[in-house]
N, C-alpha and C positions, 0 to 999 in steps of 0.2 A: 518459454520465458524462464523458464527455471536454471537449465543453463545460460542462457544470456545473462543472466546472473551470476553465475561460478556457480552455482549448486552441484553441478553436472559432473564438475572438477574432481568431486571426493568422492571416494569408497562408500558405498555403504547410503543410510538415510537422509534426509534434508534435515540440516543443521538448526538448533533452535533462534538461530539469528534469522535465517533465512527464511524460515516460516514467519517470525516476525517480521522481516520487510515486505513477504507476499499478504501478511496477515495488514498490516498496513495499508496496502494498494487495493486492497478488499475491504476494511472495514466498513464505509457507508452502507456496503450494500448489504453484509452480515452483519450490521447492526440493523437492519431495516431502514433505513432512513434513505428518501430521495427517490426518484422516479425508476429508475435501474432495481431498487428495492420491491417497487411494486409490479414490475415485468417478472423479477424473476422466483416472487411471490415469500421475500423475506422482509413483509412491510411487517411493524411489530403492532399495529392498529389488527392485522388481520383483514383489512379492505384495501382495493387499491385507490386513486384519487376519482376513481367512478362510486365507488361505494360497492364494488362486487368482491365476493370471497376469493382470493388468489391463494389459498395453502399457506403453506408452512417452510419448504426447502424447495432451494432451486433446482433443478433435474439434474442428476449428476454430484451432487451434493458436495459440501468441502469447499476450502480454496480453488480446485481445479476448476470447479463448475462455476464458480460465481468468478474469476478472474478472465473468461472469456468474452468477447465482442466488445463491445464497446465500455465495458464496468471497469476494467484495467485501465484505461485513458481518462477516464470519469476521476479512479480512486490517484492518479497518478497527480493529475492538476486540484483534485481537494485536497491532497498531501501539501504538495509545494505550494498551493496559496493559504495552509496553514502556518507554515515556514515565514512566509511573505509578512504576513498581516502579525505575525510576533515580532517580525524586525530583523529578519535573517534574509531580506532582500539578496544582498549584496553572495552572501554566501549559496542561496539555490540559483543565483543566474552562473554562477562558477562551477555548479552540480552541470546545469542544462548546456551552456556554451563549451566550446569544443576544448576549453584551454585547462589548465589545471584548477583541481575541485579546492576549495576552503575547504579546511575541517571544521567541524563544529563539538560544541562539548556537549558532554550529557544533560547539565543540568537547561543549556538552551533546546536540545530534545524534548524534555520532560517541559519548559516552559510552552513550544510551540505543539506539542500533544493533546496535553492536558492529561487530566488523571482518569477521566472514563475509558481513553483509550491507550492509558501508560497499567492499569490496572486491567484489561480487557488481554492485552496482552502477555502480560504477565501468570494468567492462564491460562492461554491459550499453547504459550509455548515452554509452562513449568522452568520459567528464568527468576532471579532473585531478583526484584527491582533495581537493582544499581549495577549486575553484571547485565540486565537486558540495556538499559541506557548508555552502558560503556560500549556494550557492542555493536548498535545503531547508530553511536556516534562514530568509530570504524567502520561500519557499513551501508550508512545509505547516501553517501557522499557518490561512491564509486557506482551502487545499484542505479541511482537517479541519473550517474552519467553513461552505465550502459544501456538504458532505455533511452535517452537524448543522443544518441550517438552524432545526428546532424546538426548537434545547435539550438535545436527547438523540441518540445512534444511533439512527437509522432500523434499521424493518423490514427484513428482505431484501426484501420486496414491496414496501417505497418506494425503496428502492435502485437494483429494479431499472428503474422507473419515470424514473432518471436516465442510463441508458442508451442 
């Protein structure tokens, strides 16, 4: 996935943009939150929805570990129906269909994020808050359109084919 992104493109480590957009398409489940959270045992209760002990980290630990099977497709459509439901409709079905992407600004970023995961990030990938919003608004337009490459969200099985 990482180069289906451009990652792959540059010399050297994964760009702090880029960890932000992977960091993005992973947060439900490294936040603990949601059924994918309690499979891969990063529910922040510490039980799963049975009430049994599931651990602490996912196997494999990291983005890499938690962005695999089906949690990528999961974090991909909790993204874009967070876009959605702020009012940026019009501009993630331009991300997903095959035709040219809308840009969007930072500060509708930071509106359709919110702050737990505008400040989540902002740790995660030691960005100043207003250069990580300037650069998500440059890169999740084109990221969103090369995971949609058909038109639509991909399967988990074409997903995970991008990895």
């Amino acid at each position: 996935m990482y180069n289906t992104l451009g990652g792959g493109n540059r010399g050297g480590g994964m760009s702090p943009i880029m960890l932000g957009l992977m960091g993005l398409l992973a947060y439900r489940t490294l936040k603990g939150k949601g059924k994918l959270a309690d499979m891969l045992g990063t529910n922040q209760t510490g039980t799963n929805q049975t009430g049994s002990d599931v651990g602490n980290a996912p196997a494999g630990g990291g983005l890499g570990g938690v962005l695999g099977g089906g949690s990528l497709g999961a974090g991909l459509k909790d993204l874009l129906d967070r876009f959605r439901q702020s009012g940026q409709e019009e501009k993630v079905q331009s991300w997903v269909s095959t035709g040219s992407n809308k840009p969007i600004a930072p500060n509708e970023i930071e509106q359709a994020l919110g702050e737990e995961r505008i400040q989540w990030l902002v740790e995660q990938t030691g960005m100043p808050r207003d250069q990580l919003l300037h650069g998500l608004s440059g890169e999740l337009p084109q990221a969103i359109d090369k995971l949609t490459p058909d038109g639509r969200i991909p399967t988990d099985e074409e997903l995970a084919r991008l990895q």
